[in-house]
C-alpha positions as CSV (number, residue, x, y, z in Angstrom):
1,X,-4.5,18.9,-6.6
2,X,-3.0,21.2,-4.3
3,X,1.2,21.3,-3.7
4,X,2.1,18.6,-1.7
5,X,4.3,19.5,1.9
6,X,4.5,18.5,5.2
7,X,2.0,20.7,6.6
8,X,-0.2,19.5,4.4
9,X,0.7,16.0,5.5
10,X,0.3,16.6,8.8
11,X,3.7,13.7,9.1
12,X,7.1,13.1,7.4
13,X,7.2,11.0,4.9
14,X,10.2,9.1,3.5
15,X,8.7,10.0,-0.4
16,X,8.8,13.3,0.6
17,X,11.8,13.6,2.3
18,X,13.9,11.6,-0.6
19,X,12.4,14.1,-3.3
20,X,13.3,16.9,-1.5
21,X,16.8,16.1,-1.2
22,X,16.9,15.0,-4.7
23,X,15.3,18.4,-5.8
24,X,18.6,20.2,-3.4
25,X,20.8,17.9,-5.1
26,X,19.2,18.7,-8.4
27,X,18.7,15.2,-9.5
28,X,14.8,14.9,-9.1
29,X,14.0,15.6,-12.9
30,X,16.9,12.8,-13.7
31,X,15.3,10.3,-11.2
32,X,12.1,11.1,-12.9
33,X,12.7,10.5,-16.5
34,X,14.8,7.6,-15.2
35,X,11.7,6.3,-13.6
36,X,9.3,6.9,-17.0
37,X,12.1,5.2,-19.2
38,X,12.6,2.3,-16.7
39,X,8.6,2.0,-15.8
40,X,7.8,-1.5,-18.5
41,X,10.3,-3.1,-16.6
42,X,9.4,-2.6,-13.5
43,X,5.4,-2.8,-14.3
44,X,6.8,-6.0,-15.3
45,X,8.4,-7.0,-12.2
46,X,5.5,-6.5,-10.3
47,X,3.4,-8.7,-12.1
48,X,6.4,-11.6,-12.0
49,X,5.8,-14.5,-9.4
50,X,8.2,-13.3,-6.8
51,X,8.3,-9.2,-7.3
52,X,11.2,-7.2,-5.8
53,X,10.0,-4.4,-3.3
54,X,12.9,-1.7,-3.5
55,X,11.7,-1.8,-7.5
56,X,8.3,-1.1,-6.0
57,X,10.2,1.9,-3.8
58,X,11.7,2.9,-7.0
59,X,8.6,2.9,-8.6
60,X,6.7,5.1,-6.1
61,X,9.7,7.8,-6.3
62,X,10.1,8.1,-9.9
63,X,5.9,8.4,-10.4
64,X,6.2,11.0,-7.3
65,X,8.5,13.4,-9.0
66,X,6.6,13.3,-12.2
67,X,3.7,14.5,-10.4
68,X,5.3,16.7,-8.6
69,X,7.6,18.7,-11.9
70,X,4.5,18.2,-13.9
71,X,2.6,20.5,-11.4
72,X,5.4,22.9,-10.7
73,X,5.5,23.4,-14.4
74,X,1.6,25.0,-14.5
């Protein structure tokens, strides 16, 4: 998989946009092991009978930067 930006979006993207400011900020490997520590609990959240969406946002975030540092690493 090739790096991910907006060119090769072709659009902005919120996902985008929030890792980027929390790679400036130099939070985005935090947020990431954050998101791997936290992800039983929110795996089950979504499979609860009334599953919280911003966990889902979370969710997306967290799993983004860990693909992201994990390719910047090779």
């Amino acid at each position: 998989m090739g790096r991910i930006t907006r060119q090769n979006l072709g659009i902005e993207t919120r996902l985008l946009d929030a890792y980027q400011r929390l790679k400036r900020w130099g939070l985005s490997r935090t947020v990431g092991l954050l998101g791997k520590w936290s992800e039983r609990v929110m795996l089950q959240n979504f499979h609860s009978s009334r599953p919280n969406l911003h966990v889902f946002d979370w969710y997306k975030l967290a799993y983004f930067i860990q693909v992201m540092e994990g390719e910047q690493e090779k």
